[in-house]
GUGUNU-242339 format. One record per residue: residue number from 1; y, x, z of N, C-alpha, C in turn. Coordinates in steps of 0.05 Angstrom, whole numbers. Layout:
% GUGUNU-242339
[NUM, [Y, X, Z], [Y, X, Z], [Y, X, Z]];
...
This chain:
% GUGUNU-242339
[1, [-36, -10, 771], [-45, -11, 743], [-55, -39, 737]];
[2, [-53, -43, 701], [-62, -71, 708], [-96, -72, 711]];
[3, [-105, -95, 707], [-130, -105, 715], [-140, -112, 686]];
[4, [-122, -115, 673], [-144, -130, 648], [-130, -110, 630]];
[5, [-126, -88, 634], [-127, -62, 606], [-142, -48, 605]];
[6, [-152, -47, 590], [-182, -29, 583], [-181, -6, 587]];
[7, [-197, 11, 604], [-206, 44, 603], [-200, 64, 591]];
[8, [-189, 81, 587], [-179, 98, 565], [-215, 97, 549]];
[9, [-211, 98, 529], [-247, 111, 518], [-251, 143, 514]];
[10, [-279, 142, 520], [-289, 176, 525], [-287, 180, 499]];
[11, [-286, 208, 503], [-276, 226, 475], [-310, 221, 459]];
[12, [-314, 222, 440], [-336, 223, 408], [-351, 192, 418]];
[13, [-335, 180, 424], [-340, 154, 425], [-342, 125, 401]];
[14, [-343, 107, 402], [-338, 90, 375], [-312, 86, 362]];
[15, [-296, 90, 388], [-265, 86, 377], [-244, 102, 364]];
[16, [-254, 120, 356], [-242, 139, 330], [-238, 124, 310]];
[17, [-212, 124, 315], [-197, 111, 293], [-169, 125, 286]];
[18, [-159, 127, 263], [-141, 119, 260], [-126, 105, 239]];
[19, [-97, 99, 246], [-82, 90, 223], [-61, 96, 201]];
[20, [-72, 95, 181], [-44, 116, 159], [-37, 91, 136]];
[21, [-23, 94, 124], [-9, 69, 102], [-1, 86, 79]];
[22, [-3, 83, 59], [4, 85, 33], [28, 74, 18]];
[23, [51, 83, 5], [66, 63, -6], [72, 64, -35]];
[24, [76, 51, -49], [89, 49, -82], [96, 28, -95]];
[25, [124, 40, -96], [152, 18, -95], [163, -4, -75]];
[26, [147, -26, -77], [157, -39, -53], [133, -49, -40]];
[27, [105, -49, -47], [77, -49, -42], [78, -30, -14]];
[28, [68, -42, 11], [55, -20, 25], [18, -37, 34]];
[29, [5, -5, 32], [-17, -11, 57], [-24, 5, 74]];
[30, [-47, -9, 88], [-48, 8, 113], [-74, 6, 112]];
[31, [-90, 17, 118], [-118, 40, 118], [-118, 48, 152]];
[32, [-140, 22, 163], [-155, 37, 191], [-174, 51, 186]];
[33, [-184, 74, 192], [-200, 86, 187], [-221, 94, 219]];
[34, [-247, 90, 207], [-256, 96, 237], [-289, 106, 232]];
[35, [-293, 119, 262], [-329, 121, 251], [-345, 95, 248]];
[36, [-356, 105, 219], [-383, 78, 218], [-398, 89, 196]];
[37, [-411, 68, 183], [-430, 73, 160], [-421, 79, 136]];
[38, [-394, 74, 124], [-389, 78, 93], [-375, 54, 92]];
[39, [-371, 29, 102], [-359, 6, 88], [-329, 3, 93]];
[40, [-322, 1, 59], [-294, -5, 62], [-288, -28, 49]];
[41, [-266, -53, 64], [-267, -71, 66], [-224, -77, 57]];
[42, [-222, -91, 35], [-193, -96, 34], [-182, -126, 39]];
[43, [-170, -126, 59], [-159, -159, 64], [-182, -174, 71]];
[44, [-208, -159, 90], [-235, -164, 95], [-251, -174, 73]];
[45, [-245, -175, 43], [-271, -168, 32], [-278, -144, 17]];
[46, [-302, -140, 6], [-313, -108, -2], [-293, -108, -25]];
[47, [-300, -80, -32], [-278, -62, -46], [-283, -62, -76]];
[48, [-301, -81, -87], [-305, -87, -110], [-296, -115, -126]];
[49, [-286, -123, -101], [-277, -147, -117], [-241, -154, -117]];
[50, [-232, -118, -122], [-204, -111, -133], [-198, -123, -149]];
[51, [-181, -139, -160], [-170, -142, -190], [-145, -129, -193]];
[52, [-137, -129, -210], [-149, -124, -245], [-171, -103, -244]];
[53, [-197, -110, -268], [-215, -97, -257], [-216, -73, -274]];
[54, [-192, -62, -295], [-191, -35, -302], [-179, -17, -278]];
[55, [-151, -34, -265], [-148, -8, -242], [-165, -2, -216]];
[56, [-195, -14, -224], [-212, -19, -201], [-216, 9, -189]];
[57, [-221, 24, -210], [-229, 52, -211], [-216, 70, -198]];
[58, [-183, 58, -197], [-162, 82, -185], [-165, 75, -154]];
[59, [-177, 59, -143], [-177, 53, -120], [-205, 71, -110]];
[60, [-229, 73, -127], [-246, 80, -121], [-238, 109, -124]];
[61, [-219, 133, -131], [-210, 157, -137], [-223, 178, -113]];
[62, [-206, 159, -90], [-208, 184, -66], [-243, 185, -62]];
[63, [-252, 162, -65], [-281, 165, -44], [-298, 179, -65]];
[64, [-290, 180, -97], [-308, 194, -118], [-311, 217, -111]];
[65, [-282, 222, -108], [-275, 259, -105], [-294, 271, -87]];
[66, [-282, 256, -62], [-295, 267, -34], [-324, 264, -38]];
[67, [-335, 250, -45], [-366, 247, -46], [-375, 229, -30]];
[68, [-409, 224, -24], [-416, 202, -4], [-411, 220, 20]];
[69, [-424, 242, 21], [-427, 254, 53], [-410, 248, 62]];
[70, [-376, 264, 44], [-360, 258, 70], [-349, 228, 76]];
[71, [-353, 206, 59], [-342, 173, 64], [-366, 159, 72]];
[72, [-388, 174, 77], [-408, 146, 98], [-404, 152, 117]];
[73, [-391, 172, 135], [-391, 176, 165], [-371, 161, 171]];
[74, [-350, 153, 160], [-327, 126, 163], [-331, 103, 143]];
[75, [-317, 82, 160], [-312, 54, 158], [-279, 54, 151]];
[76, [-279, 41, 130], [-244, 39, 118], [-235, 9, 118]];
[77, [-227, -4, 130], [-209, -21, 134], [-181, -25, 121]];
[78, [-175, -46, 100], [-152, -42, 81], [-139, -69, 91]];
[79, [-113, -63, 88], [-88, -87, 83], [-65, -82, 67]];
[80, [-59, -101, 61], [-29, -91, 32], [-19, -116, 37]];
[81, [5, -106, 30], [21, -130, 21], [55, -125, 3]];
[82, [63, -139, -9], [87, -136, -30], [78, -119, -48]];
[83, [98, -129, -70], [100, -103, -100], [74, -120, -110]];
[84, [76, -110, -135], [57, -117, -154], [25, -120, -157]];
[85, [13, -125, -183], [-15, -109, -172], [-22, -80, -180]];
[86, [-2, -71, -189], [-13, -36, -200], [2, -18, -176]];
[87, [28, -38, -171], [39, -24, -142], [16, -24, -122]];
[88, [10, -47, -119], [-3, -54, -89], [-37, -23, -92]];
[89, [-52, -24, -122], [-69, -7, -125], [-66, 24, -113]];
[90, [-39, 28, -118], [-25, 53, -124], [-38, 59, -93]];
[91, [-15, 46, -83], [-11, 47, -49], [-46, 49, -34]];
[92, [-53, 29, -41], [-85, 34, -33], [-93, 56, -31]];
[93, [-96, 70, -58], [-107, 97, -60], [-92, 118, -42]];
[94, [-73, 117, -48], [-51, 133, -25], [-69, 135, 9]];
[95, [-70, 105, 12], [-75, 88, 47], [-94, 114, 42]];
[96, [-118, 98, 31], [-145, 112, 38], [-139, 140, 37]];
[97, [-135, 158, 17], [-124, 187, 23], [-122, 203, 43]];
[98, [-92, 187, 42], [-81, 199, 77], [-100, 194, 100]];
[99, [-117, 167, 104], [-133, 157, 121], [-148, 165, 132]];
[100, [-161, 178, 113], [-187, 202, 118], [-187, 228, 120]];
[101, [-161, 239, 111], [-143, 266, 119], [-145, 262, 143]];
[102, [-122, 245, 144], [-113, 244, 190], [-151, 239, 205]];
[103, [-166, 231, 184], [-192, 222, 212], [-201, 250, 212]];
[104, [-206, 262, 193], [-213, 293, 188], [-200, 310, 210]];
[105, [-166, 303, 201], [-159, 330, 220], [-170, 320, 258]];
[106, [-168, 300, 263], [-168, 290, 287], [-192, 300, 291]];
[107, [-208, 293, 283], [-242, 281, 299], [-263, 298, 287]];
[108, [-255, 320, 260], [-273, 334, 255], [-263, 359, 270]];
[109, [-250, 374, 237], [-242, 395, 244], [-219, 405, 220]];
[110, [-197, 421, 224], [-170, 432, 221], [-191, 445, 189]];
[111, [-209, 461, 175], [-230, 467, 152], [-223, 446, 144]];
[112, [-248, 431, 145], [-248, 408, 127], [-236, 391, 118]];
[113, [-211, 381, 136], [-195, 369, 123], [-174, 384, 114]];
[114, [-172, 414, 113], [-166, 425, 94], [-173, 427, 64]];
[115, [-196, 426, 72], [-219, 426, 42], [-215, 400, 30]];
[116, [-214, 382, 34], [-210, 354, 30], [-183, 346, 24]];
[117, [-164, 361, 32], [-139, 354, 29], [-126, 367, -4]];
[118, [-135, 397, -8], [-147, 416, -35], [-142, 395, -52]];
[119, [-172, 387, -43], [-188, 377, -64], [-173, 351, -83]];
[120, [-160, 329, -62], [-154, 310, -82], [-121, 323, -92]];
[121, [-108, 346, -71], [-85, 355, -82], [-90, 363, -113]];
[122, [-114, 380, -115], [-118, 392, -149], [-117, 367, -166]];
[123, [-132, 341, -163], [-128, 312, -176], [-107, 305, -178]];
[124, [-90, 290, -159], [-66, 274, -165], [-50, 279, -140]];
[125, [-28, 291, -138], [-18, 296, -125], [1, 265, -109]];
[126, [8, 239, -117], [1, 221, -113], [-8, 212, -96]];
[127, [-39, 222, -85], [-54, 208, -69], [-49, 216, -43]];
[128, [-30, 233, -41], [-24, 245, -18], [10, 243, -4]];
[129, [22, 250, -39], [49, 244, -27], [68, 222, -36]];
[130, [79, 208, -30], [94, 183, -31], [114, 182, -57]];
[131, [117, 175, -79], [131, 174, -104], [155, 157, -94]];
[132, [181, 178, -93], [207, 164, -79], [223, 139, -100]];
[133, [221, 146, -113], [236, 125, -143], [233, 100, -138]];
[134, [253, 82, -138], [261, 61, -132], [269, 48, -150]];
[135, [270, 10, -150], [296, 5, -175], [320, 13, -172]];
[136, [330, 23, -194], [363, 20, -184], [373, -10, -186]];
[137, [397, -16, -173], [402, -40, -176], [434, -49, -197]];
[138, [429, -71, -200], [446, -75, -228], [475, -74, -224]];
[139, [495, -70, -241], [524, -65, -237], [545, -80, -253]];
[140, [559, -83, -242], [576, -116, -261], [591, -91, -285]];
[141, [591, -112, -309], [599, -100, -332], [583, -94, -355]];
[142, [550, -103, -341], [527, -95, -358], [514, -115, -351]];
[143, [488, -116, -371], [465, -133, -358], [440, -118, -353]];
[144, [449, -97, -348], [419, -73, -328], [439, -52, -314]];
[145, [426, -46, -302], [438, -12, -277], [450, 1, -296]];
[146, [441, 11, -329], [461, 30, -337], [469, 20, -363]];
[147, [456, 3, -373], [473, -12, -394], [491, -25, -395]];
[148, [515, -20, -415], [541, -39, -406], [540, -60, -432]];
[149, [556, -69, -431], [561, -90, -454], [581, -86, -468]];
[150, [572, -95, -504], [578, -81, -521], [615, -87, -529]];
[151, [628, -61, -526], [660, -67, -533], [666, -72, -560]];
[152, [690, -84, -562], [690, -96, -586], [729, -96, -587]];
[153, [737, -76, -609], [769, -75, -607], [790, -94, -631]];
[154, [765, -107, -639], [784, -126, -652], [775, -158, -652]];
């Protein structure tokens, strides 16, 4: 075995973590989730200094719902990258979602993140499941995917 790989870690230990990602359109992120105090951190800074600062709020969705109890016992860790900025928001909310679902089912218990899963399902169904719709892409004879250009018989 090697010498310099670390120990498996004992179970209810610090290293409960895990990883889930969010996506919309061509935006993805990814949401480590792990035990700590409450701080969630995007592209390592705090979670308030989102822009645009109307869709600030949709990012803040999941942790409203759920409440403090259940988001101070984890630490959220964010990254994104591609797609827009309402894409890249979207996806966020998604990350975190799913993030805290999977830490639930893992590390609490099979209840609660039932209860938790309910809960933002009755909200936006969205925050949970992945919105497949894509661009279509454009087609000669037109100047968009389904518009053609205008015929003319004389």
């Amino acid at each position: 075995m090697d010498e310099g790989a670390p120990a498996a870690p004992p179970a209810g230990s610090k290293y409960e973590k895990v990883q889930c990602f969010g996506r919309k359109k061509t935006a993805v992120a990814v949401a480590l989730v792990r035990t700590g105090s409450g701080q969630v951190r995007l592209n390592g800074c705090p979670l308030h200094t989102v822009k645009p600062d109307i869709l600030r709020v949709k990012v803040y969705e999941p942790l409203l719902l759920l409440g403090k109890d259940k988001c101070k016992k984890v630490d959220i860790r964010l990254r994104v990258k591609g797609g827009g900025f309402t894409g890249q928001i979207y996806a966020l909310r998604q990350a975190i979602a799913k993030g805290i679902i999977a830490y639930y089912q893992k590390y609490i218990d099979e209840a609660s993140k039932k209860e938790i899963k309910d809960v933002l399902m009755a909200y936006d169904r969205s925050l949970i499941v992945a919105d497949p719709r894509r661009c279509e892409p454009k087609k000669f004879g037109g100047r968009s995917a389904r518009a053609r250009f205008q015929k003319s018989y004389r």
